[in-house]
N, C-alpha and C positions, 0 to 999 in steps of 0.2 A: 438465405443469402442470395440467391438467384434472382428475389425484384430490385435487390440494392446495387446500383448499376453505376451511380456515382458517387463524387466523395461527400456531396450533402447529406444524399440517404443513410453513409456510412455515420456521419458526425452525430445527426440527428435518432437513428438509433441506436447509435452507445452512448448517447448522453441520457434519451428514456430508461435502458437499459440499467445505467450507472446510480441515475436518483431513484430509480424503484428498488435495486440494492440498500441503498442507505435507507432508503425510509424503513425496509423491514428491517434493517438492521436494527434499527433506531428502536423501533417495536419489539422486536426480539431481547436486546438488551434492557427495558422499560420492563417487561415478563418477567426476565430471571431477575434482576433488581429486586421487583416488589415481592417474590417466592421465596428467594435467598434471604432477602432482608424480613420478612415478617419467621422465617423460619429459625434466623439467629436470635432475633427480638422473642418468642417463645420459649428456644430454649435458656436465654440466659436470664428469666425471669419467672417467678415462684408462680405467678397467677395462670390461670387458664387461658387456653389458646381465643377462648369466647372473647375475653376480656382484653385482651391486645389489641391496639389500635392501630388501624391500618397503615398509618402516618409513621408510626414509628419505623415499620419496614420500611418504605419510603426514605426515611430519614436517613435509616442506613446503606441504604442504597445509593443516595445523594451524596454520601460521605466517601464512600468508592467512588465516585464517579469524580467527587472534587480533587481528592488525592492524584486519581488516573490524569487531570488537565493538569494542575500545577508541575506534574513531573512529563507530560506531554509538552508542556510549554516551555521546561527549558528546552527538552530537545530543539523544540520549535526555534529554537531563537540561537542557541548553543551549537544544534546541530550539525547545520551547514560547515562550518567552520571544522568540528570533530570528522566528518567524513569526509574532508579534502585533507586533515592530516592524519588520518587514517590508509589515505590513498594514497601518501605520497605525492600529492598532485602541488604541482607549483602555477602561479601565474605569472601569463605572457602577455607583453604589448603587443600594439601593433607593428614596431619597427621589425619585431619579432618574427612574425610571419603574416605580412601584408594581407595573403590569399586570405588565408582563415578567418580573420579579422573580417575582411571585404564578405567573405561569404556570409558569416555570423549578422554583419551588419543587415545585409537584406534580409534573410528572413526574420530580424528583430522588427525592424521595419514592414515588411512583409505583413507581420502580427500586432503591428502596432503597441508594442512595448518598447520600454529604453533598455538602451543596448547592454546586454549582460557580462560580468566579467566573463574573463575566459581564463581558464586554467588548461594544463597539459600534466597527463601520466607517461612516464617515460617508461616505458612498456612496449613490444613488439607487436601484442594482442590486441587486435583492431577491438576498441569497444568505444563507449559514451556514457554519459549520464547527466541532469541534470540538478540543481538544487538553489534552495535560497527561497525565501519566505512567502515573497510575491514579485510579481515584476518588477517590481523599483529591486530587490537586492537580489535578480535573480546570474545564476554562476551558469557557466556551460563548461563541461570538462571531458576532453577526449585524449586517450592516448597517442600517443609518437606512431603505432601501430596502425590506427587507424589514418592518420592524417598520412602516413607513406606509401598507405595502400589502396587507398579508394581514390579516384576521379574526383573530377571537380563536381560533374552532376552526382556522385555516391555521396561525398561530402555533404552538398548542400542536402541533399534527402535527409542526412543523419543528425544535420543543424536543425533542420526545419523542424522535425519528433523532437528534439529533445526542448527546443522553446517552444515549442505545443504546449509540453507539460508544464514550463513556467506559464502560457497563459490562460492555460485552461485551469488554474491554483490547483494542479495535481497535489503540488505539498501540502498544501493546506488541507486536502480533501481527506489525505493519508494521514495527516494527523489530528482530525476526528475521526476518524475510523481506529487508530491506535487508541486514543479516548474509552471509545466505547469496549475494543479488547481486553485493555487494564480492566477498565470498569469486571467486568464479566472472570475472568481470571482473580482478582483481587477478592471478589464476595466469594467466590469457589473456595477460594484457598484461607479466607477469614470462616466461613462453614465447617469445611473442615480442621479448622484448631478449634472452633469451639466443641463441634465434634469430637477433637479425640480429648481433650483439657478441661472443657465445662463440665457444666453437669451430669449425669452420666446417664444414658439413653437406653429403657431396654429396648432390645432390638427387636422384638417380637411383636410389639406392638409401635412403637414410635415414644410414648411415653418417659419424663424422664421423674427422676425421685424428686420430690414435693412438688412438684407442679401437673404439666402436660403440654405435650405438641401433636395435634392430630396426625396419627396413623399415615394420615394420606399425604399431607404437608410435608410430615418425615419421608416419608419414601419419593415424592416429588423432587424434595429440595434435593436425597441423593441423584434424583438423575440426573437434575439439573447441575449441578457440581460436577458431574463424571463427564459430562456431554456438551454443557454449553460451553465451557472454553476453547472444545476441537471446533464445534460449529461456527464460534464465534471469528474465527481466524481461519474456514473455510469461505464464510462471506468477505473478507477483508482481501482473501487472496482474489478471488472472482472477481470481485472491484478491481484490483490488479490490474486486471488481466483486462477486463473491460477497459482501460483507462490505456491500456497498451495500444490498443485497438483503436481508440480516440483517438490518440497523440499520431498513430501511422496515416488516417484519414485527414486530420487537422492538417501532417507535415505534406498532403498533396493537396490541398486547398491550399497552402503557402508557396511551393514550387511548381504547381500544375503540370508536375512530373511524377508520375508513381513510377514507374521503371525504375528512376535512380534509387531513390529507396530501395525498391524490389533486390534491385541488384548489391545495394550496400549490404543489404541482410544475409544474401547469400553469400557474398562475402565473408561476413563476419563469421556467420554457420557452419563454410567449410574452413576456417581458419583453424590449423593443428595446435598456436600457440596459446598456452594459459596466460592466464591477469593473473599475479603472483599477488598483488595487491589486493586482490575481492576476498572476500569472505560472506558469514551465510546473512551477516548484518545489515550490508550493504550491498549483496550481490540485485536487490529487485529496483535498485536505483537504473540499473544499466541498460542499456538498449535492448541488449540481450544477455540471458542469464551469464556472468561469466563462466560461473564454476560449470565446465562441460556433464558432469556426469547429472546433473539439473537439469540443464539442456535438451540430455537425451531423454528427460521423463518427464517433460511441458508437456502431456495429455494429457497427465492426472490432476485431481482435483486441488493436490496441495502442492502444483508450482505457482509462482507468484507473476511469467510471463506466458503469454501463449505460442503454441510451438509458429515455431518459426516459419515452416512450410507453409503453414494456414496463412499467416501474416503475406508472405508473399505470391499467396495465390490470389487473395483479396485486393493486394493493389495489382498483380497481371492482369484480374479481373477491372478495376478498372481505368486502365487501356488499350481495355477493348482486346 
């Protein structure tokens, strides 16, 4: 971190950073796919593991993975709308509150996308978050909390991060990334029912009655079942967190302010009051985690934001 001195260097490598996640991902889940799916396709058929086609694992692997987009895609398209009435969030005009509007409006501007609805949580707990499919329907939603308690330059810092994420298609990125989790969780969990329901498996060797599944296939695929779902949703969180980190360097390429940010975050950080509205579904949409006791354990590998302090050491760092 000590040669990334500005917000280009910072843009440029969490965006390396971000596609070299996904590609292993990608790779990662194409792995257990073809191991899970040739190891179901053995055991749920009489012939030898020799004689099983490779295609077939494949096939069903394909078939997780179509299941995982169709129900990825309502969210896609359904979601938006479900977590603003989840949040209680209503939408304001501009007569509403002039400010907030004016502010939203330049850094939309600023990013060159059209200007996003705006919604409000009537909440005490300074927080944000953003949503909506792509630019053309992208939403900005901050609570009563926030907007009474940051400045004009904390505001716009907190505007700028969160249509980063609309223009950087965070949403879109999270949900091919959820894609690939289903995909990954759904063969796990279709292995194991044919595991405990199919055929019946000695365990000694891998083998099951009238057929066979090599030894080593059987003992692979249990890893991969017990293991690829946590890993899988360890790289999703990392992505995260990386995209976190995006959206904070984007939101000073848009105000050529990091202080204000800096300072919104700290902010938010020491703020005593909870988002009554967050939950664990919705808590990694937000600026910052809301549920506090999260908050307090952003160092570990499975929160979904990066700790806060780092966040605002990175923009003090740079200015200067």
């Amino acid at each position: 971190m000590t040669d990334l001195v500005t917000y280009e260097d910072l843009i440029a490598a969490n965006k390396r950073k971000s596609a070299l996640l996904v590609v292993l991902f990608a790779l990662f889940v194409a792995a257990v796919s073809m191991v899970l799916g040739l190891a179901i396709v053995a055991m749920l058929q009489p012939r030898a593991l020799a004689a099983v086609d490779w295609r077939q694992g494949l096939l069903v692997g394909a078939v997780a993975a179509g299941v995982s987009l169709v129900i990825a895609l309502i969210g896609f398209y359904r979601g938006p709308e479900m977590i603003l009435h989840v949040s209680r969030a209503r939408p304001i005009r501009h007569e509403d509150d002039p400010e907030l509007f004016n502010v939203v409006e330049e850094m939309a501007i600023a990013a060159g996308i059209p200007m996003p609805k705006v919604y409000v949580i009537d909440d005490s707990a300074p927080n944000a978050f953003a949503t909506g499919r792509d630019p053309q329907h992208g939403i900005v939603c901050i609570t009563t909390g926030l907007r009474h308690k940051l400045n004009r330059e904390e505001l716009q810092g907190v505007i700028a991060h969160e249509i980063a994420h609309i223009r950087n298609y965070d949403i879109r990125l999270m949900m091919l990334l959820a894609v690939l989790v289903g995909t990954v969780a759904m063969l796990a969990d279709f292995y194991w029912q044919v595991l405990r329901y199919g055929p019946r498996v000695h365990r000694r060797d891998g083998r099951r009655d009238g057929g066979g599944i090599h030894p080593l296939l059987f003992l692979l695929a249990i890893l991969l079942a017990l293991l690829a779902p946590l890993a899988a949703q360890l790289i999703q969180l990392a992505v995260s967190r990386e995209r976190e980190y995006l959206a904070d360097a984007s939101a000073v390429e848009l105000t050529r302010n990091p202080l204000g940010l800096a300072s919104a975050l700290a902010k938010i950080d020491a703020d005593p009051d909870v988002l009554e509205v967050a939950n664990q579904g919705t808590a990694h949409l937000f600026i910052a985690n809301p549920i506090k006791k999260f908050e307090a354990r952003a160092r570990t590998i499975f929160s979904s934001h990066p700790p806060i302090q780092e966040r605002i050491r990175r923009l003090r760092m740079l200015a200067g």
